[in-house]
PASEBA-1860 file (N, C-alpha, C; in nm, 3 decimals):
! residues 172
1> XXXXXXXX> 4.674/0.286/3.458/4.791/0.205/3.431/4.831/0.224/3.285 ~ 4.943/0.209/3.247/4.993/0.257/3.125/5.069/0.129/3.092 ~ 5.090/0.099/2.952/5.141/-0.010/2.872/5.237/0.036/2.762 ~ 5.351/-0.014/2.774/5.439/0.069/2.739/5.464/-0.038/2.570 ~ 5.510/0.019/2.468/5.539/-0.090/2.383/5.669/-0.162/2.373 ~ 5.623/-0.255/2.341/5.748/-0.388/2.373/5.758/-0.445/2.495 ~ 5.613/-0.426/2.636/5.648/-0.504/2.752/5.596/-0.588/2.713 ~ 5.608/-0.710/2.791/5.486/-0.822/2.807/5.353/-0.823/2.859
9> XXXXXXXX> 5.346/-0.669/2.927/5.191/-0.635/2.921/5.121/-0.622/2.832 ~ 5.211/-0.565/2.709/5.132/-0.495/2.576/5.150/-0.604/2.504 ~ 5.229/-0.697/2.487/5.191/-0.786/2.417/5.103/-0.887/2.409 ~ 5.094/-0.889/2.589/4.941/-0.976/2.596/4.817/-0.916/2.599 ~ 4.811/-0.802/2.582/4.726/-0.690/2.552/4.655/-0.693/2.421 ~ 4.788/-0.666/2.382/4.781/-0.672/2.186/4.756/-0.806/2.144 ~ 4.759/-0.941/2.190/4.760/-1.046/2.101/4.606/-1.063/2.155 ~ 4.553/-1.031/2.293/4.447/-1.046/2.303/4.332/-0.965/2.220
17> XXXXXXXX> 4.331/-0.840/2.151/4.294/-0.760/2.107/4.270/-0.814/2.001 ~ 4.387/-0.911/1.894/4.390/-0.967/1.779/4.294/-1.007/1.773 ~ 4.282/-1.163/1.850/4.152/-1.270/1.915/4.035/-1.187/1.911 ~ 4.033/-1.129/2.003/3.909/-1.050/1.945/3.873/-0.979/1.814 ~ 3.923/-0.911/1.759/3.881/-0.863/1.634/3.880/-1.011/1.549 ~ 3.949/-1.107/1.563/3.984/-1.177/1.486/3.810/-1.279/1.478 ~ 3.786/-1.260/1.585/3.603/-1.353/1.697/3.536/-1.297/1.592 ~ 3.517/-1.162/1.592/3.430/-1.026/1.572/3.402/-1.033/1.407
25> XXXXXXXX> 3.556/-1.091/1.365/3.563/-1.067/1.214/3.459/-1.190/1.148 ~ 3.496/-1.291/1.205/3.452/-1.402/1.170/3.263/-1.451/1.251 ~ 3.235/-1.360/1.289/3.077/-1.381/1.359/3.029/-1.273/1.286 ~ 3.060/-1.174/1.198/3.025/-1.090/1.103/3.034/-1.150/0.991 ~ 3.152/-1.224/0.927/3.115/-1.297/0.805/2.994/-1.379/0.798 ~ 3.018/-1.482/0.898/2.898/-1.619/0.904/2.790/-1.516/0.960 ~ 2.732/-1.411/1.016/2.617/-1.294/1.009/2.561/-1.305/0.832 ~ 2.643/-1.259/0.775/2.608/-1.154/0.653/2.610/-1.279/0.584
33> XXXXXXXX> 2.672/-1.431/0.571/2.689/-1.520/0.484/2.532/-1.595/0.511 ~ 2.463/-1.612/0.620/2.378/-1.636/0.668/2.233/-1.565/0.642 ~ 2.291/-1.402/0.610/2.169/-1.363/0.562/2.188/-1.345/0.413 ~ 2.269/-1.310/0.371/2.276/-1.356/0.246/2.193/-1.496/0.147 ~ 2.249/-1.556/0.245/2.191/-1.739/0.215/2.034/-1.722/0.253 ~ 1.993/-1.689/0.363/1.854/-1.682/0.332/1.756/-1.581/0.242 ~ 1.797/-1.452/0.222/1.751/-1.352/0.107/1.760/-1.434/-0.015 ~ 1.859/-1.558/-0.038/1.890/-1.588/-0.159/1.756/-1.694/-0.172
41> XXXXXXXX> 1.740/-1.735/-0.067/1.631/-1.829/-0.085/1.450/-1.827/-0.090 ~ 1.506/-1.674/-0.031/1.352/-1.628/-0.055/1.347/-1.570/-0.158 ~ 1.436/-1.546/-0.216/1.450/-1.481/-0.413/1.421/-1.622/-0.490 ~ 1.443/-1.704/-0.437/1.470/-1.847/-0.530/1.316/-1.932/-0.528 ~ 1.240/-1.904/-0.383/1.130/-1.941/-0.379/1.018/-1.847/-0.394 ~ 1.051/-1.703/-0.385/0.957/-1.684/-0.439/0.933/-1.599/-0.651 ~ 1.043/-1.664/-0.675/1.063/-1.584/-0.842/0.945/-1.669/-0.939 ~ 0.865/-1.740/-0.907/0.758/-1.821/-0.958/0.650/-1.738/-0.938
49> XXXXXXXX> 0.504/-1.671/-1.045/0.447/-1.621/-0.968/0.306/-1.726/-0.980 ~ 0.191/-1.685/-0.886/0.152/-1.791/-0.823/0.013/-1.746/-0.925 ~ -0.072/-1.827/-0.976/-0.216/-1.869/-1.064/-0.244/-1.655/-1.067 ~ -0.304/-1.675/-0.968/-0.385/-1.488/-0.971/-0.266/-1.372/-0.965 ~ -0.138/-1.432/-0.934/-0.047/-1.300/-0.983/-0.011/-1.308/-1.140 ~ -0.032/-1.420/-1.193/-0.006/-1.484/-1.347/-0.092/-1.417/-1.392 ~ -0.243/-1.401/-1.371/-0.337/-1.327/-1.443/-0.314/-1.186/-1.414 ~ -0.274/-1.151/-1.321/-0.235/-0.980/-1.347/-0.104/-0.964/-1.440
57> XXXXXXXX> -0.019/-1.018/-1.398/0.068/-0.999/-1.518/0.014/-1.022/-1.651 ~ -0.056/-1.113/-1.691/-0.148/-1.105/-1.805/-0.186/-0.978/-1.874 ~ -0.253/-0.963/-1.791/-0.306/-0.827/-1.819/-0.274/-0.700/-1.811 ~ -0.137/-0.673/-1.752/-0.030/-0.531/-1.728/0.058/-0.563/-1.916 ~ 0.083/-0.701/-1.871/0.184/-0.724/-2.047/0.082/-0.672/-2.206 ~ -0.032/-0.776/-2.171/-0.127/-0.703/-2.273/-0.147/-0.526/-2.294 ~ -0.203/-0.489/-2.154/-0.268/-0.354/-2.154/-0.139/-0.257/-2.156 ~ -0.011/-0.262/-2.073/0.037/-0.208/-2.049/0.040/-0.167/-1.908
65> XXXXXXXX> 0.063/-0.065/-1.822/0.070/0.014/-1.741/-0.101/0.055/-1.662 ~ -0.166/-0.037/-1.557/-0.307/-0.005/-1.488/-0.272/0.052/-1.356 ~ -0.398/0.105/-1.307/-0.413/0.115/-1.197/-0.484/-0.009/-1.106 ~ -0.509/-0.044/-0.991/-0.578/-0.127/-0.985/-0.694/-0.152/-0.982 ~ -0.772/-0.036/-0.942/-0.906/-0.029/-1.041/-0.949/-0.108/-1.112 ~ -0.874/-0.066/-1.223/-0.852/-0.128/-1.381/-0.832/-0.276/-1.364 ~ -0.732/-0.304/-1.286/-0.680/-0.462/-1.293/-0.786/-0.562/-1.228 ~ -0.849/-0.474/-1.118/-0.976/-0.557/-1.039/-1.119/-0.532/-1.104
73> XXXXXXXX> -1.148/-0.446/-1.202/-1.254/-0.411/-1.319/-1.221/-0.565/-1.424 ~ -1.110/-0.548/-1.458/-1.102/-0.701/-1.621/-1.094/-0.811/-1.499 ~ -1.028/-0.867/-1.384/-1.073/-0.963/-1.368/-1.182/-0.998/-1.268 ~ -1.282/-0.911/-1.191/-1.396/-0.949/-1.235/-1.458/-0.965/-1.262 ~ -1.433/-0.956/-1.410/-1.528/-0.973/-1.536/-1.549/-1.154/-1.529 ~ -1.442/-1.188/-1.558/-1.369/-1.349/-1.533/-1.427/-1.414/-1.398 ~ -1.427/-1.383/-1.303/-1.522/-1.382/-1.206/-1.477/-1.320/-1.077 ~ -1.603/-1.304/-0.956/-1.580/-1.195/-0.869/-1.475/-1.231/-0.770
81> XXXXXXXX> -1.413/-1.097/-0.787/-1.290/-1.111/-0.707/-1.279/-0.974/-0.604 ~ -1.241/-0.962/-0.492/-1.308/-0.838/-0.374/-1.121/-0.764/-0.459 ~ -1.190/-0.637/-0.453/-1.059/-0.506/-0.481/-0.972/-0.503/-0.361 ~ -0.964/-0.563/-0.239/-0.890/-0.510/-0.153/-0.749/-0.661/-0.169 ~ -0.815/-0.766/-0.239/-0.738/-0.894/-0.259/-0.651/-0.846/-0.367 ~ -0.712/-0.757/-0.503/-0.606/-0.764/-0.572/-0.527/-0.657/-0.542 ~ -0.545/-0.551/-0.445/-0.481/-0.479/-0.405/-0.341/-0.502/-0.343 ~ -0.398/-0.588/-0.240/-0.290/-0.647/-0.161/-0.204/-0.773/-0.228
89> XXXXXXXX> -0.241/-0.812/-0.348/-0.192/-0.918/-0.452/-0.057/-0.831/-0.546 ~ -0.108/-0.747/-0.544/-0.017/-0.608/-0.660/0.090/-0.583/-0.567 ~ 0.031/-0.522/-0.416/0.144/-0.466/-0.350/0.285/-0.593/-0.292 ~ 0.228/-0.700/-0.274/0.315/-0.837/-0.278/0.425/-0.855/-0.392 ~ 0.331/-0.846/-0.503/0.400/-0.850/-0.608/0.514/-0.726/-0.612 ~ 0.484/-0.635/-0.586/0.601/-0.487/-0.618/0.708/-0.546/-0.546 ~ 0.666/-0.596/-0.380/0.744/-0.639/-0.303/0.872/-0.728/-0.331 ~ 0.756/-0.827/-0.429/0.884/-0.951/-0.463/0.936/-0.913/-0.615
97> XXXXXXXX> 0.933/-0.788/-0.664/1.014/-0.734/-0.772/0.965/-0.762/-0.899 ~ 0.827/-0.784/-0.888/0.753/-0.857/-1.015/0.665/-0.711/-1.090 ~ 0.658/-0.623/-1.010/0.587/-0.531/-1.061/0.644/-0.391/-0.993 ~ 0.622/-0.231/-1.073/0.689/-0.158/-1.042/0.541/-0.049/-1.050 ~ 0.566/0.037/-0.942/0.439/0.143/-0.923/0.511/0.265/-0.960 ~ 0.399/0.370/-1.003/0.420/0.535/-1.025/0.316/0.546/-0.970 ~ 0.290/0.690/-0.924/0.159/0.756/-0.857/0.147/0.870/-0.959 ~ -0.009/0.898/-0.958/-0.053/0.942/-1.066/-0.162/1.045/-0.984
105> XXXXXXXX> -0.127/1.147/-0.925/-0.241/1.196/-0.768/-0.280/1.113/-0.730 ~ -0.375/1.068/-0.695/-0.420/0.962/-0.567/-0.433/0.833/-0.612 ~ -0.421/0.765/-0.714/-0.372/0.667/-0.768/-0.267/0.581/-0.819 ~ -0.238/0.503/-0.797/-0.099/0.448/-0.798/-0.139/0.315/-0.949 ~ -0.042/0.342/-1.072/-0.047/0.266/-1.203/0.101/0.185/-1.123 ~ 0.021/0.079/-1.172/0.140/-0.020/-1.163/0.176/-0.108/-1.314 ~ 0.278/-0.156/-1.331/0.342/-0.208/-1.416/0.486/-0.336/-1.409 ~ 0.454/-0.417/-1.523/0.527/-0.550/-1.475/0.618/-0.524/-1.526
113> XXXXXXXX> 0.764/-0.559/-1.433/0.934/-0.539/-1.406/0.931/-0.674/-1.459 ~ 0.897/-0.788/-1.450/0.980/-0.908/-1.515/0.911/-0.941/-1.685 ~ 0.970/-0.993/-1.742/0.951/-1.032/-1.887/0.877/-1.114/-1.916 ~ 0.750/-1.119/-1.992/0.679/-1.224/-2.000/0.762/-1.326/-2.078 ~ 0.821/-1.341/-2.178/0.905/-1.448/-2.230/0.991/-1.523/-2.099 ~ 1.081/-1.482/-2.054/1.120/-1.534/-1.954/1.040/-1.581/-1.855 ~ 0.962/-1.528/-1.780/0.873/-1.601/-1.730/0.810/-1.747/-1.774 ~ 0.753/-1.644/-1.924/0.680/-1.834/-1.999/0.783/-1.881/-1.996
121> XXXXXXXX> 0.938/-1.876/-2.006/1.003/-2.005/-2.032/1.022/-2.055/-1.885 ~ 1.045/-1.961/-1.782/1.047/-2.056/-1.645/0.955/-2.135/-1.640 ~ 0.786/-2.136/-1.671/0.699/-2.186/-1.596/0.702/-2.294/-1.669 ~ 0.724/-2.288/-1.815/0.722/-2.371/-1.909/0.815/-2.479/-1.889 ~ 0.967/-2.477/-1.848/1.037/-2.535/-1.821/1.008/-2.604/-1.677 ~ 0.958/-2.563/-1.598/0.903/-2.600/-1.452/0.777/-2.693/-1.466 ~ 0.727/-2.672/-1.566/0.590/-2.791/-1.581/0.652/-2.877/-1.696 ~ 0.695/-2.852/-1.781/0.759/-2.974/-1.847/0.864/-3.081/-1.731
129> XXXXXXXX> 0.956/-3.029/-1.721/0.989/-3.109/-1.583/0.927/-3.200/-1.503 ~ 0.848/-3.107/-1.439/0.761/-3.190/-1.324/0.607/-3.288/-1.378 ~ 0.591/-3.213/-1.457/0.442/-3.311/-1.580/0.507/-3.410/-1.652 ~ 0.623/-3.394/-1.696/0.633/-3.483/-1.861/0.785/-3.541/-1.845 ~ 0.834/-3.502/-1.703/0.969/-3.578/-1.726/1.089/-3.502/-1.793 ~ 1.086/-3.379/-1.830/1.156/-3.346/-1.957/1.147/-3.389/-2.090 ~ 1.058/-3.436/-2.121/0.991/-3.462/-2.247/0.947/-3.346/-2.332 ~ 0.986/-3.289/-2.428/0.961/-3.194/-2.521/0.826/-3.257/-2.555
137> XXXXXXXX> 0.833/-3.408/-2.623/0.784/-3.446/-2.763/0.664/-3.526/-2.665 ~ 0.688/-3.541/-2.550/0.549/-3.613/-2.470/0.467/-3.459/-2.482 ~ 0.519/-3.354/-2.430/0.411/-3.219/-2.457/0.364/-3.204/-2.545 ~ 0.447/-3.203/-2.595/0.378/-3.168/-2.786/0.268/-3.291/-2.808 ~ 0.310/-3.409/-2.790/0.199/-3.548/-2.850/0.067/-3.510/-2.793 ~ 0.087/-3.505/-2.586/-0.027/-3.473/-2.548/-0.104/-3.334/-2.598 ~ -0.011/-3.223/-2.629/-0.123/-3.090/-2.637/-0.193/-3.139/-2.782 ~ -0.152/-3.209/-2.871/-0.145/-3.232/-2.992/-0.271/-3.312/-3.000
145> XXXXXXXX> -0.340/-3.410/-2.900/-0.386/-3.512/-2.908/-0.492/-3.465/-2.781 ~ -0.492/-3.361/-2.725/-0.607/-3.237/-2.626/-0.687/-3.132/-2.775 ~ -0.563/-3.137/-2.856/-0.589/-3.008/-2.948/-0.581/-3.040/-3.091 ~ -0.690/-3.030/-3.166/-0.670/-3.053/-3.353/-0.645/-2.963/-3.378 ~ -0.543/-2.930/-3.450/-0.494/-2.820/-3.481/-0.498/-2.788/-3.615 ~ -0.585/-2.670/-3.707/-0.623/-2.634/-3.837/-0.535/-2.644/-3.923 ~ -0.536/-2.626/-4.070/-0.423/-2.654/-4.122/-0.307/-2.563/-4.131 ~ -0.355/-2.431/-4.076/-0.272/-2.304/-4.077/-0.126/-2.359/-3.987
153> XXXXXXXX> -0.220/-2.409/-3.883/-0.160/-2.448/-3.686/-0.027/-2.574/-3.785 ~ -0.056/-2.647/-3.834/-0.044/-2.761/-3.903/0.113/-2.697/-3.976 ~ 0.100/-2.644/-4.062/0.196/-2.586/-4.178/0.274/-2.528/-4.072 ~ 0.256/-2.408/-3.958/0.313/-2.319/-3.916/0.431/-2.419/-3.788 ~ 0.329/-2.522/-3.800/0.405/-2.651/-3.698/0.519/-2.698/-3.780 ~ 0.516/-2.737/-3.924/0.560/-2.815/-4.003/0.715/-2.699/-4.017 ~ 0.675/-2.574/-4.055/0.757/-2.461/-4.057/0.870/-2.462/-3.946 ~ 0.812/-2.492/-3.825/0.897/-2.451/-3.738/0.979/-2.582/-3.721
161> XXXXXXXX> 0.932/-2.698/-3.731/1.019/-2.831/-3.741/1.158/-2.821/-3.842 ~ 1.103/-2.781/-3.941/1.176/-2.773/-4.036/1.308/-2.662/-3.973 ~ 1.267/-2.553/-3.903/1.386/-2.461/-3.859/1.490/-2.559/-3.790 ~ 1.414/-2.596/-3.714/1.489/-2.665/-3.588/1.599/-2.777/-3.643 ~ 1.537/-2.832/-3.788/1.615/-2.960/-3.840/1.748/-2.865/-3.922 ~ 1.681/-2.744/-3.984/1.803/-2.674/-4.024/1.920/-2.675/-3.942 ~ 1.891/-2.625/-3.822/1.972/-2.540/-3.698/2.085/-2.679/-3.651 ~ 1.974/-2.812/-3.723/2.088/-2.933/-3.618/2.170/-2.973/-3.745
169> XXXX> 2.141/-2.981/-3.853/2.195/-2.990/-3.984/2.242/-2.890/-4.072 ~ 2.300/-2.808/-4.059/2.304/-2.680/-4.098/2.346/-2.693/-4.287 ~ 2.341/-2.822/-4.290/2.425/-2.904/-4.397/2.296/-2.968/-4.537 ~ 2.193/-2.950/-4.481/2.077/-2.953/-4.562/2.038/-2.845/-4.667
END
């Protein structure tokens, strides 16, 4: 059967055709808006890293660039920990974008992709929060009053107060 243009076959042809692409268009957006929204949330929950991925990053920022060997040699020094845990701890980590591998012949050096500064300030900002309320000066009292601090600690404290009073007074 043939549809000629401008009958009323083809137009109910064609407007039906619309509807559909139009279905198609819109179950592909809310698709991709949907996975979008959840990738976003597994980026969001997992960008924290967890106690024993904290200590490998530790130790990639210090040392630089290990194999895991190396990374399961320093921490169980600290105490025993099985090589196939931090193995599978590293390869998690590459996963969730926290660490980046090269192969080296049959060994694979891995190395940390996120910033330790940034990091300390997430975690830092994430336990001040949830410990102290947003309290700067409750952290400081308590580490202050956990910790005597020498007179070096003392001056270098006094130093940095003093920046901070500059920065709000610039007028001093």
């Amino acid at each position: 059967m043939k549809i000629y243009i401008g009958t009323p076959a083809f137009t109910k042809c064609y407007s039906q055709q619309k509807i559909i692409i139009s279905c198609l268009t819109t179950i592909f957006i809310v698709v991709l808006y949907e996975t979008n929204r959840s990738n976003i949330k597994i980026m969001k929950s997992n960008n924290s890293p967890t106690a024993s991925e904290l200590a490998i990053l530790q130790l990639l920022w210090t040392n630089g660039p290990l194999s895991v060997k190396e990374v399961h040699v320093a921490l169980d020094q600290d105490k025993p920990v099985v090589y196939t845990t931090v193995l599978k701890t590293m390869q998690v980590m590459m996963e969730r974008g926290m660490l980046d591998r090269t192969s080296e012949g049959r060994k694979h050096i891995y190395r940390a992709v996120i910033a330790q500064a940034a990091t300390q300030d997430k975690l830092l900002d994430s336990f001040l929060y949830k410990t102290f309320g947003g309290s700067a000066k409750k952290l400081v009292m308590r580490a202050l009053g956990q910790h005597t601090p020498d007179a070096k600690e003392l001056e270098e404290l006094k130093a940095y107060i003093a920046s901070l009073e500059t920065k709000e007074n610039p007028d001093k």
